[in-house]
C-alpha positions as CSV (number, residue, x, y, z in Angstrom):
1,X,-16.2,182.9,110.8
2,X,-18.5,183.9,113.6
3,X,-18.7,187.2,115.7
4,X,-18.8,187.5,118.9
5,X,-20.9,190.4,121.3
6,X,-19.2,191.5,124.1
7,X,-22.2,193.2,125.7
8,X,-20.8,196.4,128.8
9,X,-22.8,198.4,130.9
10,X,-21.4,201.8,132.3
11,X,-22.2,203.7,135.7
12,X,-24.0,206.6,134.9
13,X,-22.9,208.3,138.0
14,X,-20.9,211.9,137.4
15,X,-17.2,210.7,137.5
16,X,-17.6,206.8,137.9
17,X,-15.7,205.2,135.1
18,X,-17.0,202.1,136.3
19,X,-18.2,199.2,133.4
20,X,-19.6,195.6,134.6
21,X,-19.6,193.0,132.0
22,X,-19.7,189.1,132.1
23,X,-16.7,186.6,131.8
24,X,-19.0,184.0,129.7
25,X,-18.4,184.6,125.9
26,X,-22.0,183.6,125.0
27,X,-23.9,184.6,127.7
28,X,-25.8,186.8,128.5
29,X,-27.6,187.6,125.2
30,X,-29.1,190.9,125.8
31,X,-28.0,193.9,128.2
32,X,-31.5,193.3,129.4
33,X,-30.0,189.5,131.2
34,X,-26.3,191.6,131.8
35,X,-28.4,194.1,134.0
36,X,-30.1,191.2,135.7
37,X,-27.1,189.3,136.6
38,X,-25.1,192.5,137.3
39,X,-28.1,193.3,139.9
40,X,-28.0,189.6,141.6
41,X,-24.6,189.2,141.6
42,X,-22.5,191.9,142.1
43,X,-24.6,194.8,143.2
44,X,-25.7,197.2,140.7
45,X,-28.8,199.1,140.4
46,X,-30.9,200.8,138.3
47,X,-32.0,203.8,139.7
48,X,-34.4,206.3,137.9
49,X,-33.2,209.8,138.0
50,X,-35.1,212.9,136.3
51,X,-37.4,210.5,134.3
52,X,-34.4,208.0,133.0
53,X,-33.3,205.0,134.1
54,X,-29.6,204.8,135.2
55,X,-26.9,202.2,136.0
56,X,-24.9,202.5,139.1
57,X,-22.2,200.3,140.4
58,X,-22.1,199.4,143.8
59,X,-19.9,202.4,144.6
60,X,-23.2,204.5,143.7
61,X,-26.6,203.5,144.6
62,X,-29.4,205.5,144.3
């Protein structure tokens, strides 16, 4: 038997009940690689607000 991560990211904006993950079972391997393709792909950023990073979907930016 083998498990499986299914790695999600959340917006952090105030209301957004936004989550980006990746179709590929395997890949990515860290949420450091999800960010990354998230970013290049479809848009989100990682905005630093009051001394913390943040993830927004592309219905928040900075």
């Amino acid at each position: 038997m083998s498990a499986d991560s299914y790695l999600v990211v959340r917006c952090d904006a105030p209301g957004c009940d936004a989550e980006g993950h990746w179709p590929v079972r395997h890949i990515p391997y860290t949420h450091t690689e999800l960010r990354r393709l998230l970013r290049i792909e479809r848009g989100w950023s990682r905005p630093r607000s009051n001394g913390r990073l943040e993830d927004r979907c592309p219905n928040h930016p900075a």
